[in-house]
N, C-alpha and C positions, 0 to 999 in steps of 0.2 A: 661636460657634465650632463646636459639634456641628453646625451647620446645615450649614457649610460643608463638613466632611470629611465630612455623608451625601452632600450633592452632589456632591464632589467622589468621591467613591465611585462615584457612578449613573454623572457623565460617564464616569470611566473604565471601569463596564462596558460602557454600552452601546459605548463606542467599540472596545474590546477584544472584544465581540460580532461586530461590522462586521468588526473585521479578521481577523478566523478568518475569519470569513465570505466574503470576499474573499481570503483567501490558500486555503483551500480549491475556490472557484469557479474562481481560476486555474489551480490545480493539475488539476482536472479538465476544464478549457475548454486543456491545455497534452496533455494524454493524446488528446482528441479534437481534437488538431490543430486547434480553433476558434479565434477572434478574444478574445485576451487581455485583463488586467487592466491597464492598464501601470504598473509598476513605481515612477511616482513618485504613483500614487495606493496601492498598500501600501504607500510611503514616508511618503507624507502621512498617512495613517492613523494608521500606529505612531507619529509624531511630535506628533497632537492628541490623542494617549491613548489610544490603540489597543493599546499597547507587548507589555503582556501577552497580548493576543490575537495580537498575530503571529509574538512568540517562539512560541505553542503552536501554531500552524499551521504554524511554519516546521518544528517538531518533528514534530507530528501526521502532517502530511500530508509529509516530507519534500521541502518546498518552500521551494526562494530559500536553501540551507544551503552551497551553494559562492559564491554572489556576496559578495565582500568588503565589499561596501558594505551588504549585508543582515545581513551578520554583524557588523561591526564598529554599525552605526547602533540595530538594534533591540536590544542590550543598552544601550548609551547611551542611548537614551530611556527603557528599564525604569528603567535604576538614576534620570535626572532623576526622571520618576514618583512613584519611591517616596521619595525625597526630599522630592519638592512635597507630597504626602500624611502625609508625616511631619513635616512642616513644618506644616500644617493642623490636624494632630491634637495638634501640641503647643502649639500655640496664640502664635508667632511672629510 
C-alpha cells in the first residue's frame, strides 16, 4: 500500500511539474505573440495528474482564468486527484 501512494505521489508531481511548466510557457509564447501550447494538451495534462500544477499556473501566471472550461475542468480534476490519493493512502 505505501508503495503505491509514494508512486502515486511522484506521478502526480512530476505531472504537476509538466504543467506549470506548460501553462507558464504558453503564457509567455502568448505575450510574444509566438506559436502556442494548445489548449487540450493543458487539458490533457491537468487530467493525467497535472491538476495541481495547473491550478498554480493558472494562478501564478494568470493564465486560461476567464476560459470556462479551464475553470470549471481544473478544479474537477484537483478535487478527482485528491480523492484517488486519499483513496490510496487509505488503503481501499
Amino acid at each position: 500500500m505505501r508503495e503505491t501512494v509514494y508512486l502515486l505521489l511522484i506521478w502526480l508531481g512530476v505531472a504537476s511539474a509538466l504543467a506549470l511548466a506548460l501553462f507558464g510557457w504558453d503564457k509567455l509564447m502568448a505575450k510574444a505573440r509566438r506559436r502556442r501550447v494548445p489548449e487540450a494538451a493543458l487539458l490533457g495534462c491537468a487530467l493525467l495528474g497535472g491538476s495541481a500544477g495547473a491550478a498554480l499556473g493558472m494562478a501564478l501566471f494568470r493564465h486560461k482564468t476567464r476560459k470556462p472550461l479551464f475553470r470549471r475542468f481544473v478544479p474537477l480534476c484537483l478535487c478527482a486527484h485528491a480523492a484517488l490519493l486519499l483513496w490510496a493512502a487509505l488503503g481501499a
